[in-house]
C-alpha positions in Angstrom: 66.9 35.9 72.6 68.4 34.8 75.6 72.2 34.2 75.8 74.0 31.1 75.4 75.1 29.3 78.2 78.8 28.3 77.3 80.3 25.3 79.3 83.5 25.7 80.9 86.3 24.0 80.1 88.0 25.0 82.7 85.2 23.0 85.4 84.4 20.4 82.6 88.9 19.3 82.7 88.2 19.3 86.3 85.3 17.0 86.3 87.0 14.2 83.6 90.0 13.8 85.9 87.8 13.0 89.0 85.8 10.4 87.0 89.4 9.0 85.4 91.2 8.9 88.7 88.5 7.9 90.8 89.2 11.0 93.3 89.7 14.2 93.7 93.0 13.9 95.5 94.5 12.2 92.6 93.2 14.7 90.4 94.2 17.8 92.9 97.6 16.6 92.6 97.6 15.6 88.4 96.1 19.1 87.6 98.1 20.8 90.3 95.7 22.1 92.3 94.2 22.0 95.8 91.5 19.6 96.6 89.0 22.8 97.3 89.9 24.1 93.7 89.0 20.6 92.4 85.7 20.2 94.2 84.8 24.6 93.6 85.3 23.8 89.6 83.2 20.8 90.0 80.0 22.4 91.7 80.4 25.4 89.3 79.4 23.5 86.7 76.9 21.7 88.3 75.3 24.3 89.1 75.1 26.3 86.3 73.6 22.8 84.2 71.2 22.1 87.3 72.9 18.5 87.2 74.7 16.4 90.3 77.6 15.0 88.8 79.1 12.5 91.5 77.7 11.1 94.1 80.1 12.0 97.5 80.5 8.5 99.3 82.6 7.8 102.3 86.3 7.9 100.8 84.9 7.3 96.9 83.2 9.5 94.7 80.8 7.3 92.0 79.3 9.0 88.8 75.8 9.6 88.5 73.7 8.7 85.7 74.0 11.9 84.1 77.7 12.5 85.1 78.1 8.9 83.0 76.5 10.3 80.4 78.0 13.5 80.1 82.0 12.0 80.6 82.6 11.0 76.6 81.1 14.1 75.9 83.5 16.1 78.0 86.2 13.9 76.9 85.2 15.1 73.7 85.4 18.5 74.2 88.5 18.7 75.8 90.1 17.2 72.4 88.5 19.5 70.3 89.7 22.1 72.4 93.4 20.7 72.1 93.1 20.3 68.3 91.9 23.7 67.8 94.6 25.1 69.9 97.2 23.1 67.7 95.0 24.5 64.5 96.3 28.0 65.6 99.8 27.4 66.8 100.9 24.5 64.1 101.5 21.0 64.9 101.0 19.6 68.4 104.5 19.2 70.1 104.8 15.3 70.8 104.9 13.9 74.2 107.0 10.9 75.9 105.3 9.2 78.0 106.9 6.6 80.0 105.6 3.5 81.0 106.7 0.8 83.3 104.8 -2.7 83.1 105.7 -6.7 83.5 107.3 -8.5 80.6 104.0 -10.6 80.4 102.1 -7.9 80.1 103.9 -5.8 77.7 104.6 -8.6 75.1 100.4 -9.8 75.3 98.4 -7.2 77.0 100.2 -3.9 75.8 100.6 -3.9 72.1 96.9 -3.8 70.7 96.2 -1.3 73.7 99.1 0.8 72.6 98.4 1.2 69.1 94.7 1.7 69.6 95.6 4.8 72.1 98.5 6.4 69.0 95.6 5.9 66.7 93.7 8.1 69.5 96.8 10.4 70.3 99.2 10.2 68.0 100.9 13.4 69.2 101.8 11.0 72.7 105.2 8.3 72.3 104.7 6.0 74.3 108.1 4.0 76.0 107.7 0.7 77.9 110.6 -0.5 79.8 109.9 -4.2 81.5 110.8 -5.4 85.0 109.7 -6.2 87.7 107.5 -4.6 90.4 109.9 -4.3 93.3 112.9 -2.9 91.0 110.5 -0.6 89.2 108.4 1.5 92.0 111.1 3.0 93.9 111.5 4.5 89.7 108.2 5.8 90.0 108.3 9.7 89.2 112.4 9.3 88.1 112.3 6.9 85.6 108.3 5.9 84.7 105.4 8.6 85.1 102.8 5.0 84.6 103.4 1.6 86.0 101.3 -0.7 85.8 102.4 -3.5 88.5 101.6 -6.5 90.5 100.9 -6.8 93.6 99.8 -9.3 96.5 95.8 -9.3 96.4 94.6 -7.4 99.2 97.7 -6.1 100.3 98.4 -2.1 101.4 99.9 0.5 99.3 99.3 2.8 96.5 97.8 2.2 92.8 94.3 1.7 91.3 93.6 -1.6 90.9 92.2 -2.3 87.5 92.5 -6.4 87.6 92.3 -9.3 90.0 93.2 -12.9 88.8 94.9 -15.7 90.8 98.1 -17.1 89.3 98.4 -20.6 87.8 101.2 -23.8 87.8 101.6 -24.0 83.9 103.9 -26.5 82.1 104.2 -28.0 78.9 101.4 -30.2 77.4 102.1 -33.9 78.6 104.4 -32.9 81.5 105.0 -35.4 84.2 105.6 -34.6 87.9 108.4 -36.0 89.8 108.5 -36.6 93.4 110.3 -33.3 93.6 109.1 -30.5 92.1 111.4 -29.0 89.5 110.8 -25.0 89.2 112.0 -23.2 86.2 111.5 -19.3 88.0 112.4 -15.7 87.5 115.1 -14.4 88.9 115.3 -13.2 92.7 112.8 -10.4 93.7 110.2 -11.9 91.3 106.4 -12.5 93.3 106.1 -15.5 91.5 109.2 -17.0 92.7 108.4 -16.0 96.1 105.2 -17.5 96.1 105.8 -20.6 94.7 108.2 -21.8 97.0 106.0 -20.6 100.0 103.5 -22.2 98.4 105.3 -25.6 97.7 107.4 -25.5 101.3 103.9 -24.5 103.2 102.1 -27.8 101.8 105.6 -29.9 102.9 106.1 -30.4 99.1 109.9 -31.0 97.8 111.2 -29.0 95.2 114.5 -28.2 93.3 115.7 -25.0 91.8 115.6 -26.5 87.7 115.9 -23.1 86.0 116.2 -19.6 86.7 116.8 -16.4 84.3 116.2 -12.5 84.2 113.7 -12.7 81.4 109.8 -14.1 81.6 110.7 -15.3 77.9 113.6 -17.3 78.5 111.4 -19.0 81.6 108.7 -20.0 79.2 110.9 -21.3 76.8 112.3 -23.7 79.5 109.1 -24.5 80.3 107.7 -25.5 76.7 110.9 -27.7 76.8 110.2 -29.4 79.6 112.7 -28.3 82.4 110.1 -28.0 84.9 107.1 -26.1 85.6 106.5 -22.4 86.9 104.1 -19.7 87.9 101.9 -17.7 85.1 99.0 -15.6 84.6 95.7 -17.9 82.8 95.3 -14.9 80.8 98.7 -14.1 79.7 100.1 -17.6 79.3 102.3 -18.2 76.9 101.2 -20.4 73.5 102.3 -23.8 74.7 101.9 -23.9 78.5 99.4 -25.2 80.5 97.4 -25.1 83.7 98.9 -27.4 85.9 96.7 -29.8 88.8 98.1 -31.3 91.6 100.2 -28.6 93.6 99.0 -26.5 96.2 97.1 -23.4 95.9 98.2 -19.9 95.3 97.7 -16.3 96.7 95.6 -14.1 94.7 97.1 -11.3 92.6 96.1 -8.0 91.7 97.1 -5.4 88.5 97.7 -1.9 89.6 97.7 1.2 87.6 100.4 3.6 90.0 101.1 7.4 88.9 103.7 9.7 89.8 102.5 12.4 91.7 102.6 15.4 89.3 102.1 13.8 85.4 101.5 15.7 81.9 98.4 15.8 80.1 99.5 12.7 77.8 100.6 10.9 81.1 97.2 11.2 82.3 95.8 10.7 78.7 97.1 7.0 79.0 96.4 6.6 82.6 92.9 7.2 82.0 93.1 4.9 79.0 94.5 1.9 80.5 92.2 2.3 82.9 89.0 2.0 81.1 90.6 -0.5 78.7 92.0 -3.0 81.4 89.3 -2.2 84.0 86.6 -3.2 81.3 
């Protein structure tokens, strides 16, 4: 009887970060290893299974039909793997894992994402802290390991970009336009508020200051009561508002998934979540 192949896990952790992180640099540097050691681990295992895993494509590697197929699978093992390691040494120490991400997004997107990934890793906390994206990624690495941030469509920079959407005017139901438009904005350093009024002052359109506050709640709540109008996401509008016609258009935006350079394995447990759940 010949004797079993057994698959390592060693090659098979290698491979899952690759297809999570869409590279091997990113995954060199979340397993702490060299790009060579990445890529070595990778073709070890493909050639002991007789199988091409990725397909190599100028700066991108894509997954092939069998790689796709074999990923949940691997994904699979490598928990089974962690629970029977836990099995012999007790309970599983718990991780915090800290996240960075816009108010909008936290109080609409986040929630049913979070408790779907503790139901999937309960031994991984996870802290959100709200803000926004200029204050937060010079934090990157000190205070977040995750952020997920926005960022001018198209623009340069670091991040995986999991969503593209163009902002919206929003106001309450029934609102009625002055000849000057009355803005009800985040505070300074907000991308909306910067492209509003470069939208408004490109287009030779008047507008007034009506409202501004440190909190995407308090901005929406001046909205609903009629203080002005303002700058939101279609998808993560808040109950009340609505898409507003008649003012000039508006640069596209993009959601990005950043990661500290070096990030535990429930860091990159979550990164890899978030990225199949909002990428999907």
């Amino acid at each position: 009887m010949p004797p079993r192949r057994v698959l390592d896990l060693d090659a098979i952790s290698a491979f899952t970060a690759v297809a999570e992180l869409g590279g091997f640099t990113r995954a060199a540097a979340v397993l702490n290893l060299t790009q060579s050691g990445i890529s070595m681990r990778i073709r070890r295992l493909e050639e002991a299974e007789d199988v091409r895993l990725f397909d190599r494509l100028p700066g991108m590697v894509r997954l092939t039909p069998q790689g796709a197929a074999f990923l949940p699978h691997a994904r699979r093992l490598l928990r089974l793997n962690e629970a029977a390691r836990a099995a012999l040494h007790g309970a599983p120490r718990m991780e915090t894992v800290r996240l960075g991400a816009m108010e909008d997004y936290a109080t609409r997107v986040l929630p049913p994402l979070l408790a779907a990934f503790r139901q999937a890793v309960p031994e991984v906390v996870v802290e959100v802290e709200t803000g926004l994206t200029q204050r937060m990624l010079p934090q990157l690495g000190r205070r977040h390991e995750l952020l997920l941030a926005m960022h001018r469509q198209g623009a340069g920079g670091d991040g995986r970009t999991l969503r593209r959407s163009r902002p919206v005017w929003a106001a309450a139901p029934g609102f009625r336009m002055p000849g000057t438009v009355p803005l009800a904005l985040y505070a300074e350093g907000c991308l909306f508020r910067d492209w509003a009024i470069a939208a408004l002052e490109g287009a030779g359109r008047p507008w007034r200051l009506a409202y501004s506050a440190g909190s995407q709640a308090a901005v929406e709540a001046a909205v609903a009561g009629g203080i002005g109008c303002t700058l939101a996401r279609e998808a993560t509008m808040a109950p009340g508002l609505r898409p507003l016609d008649g003012l000039p258009p508006l640069p596209g935006s993009e959601i990005r998934l950043h990661a500290a350079p070096k990030l535990g394995d429930g860091a990159r447990r979550l990164a890899a979540f978030l990225t199949e759940r909002l990428a999907a």
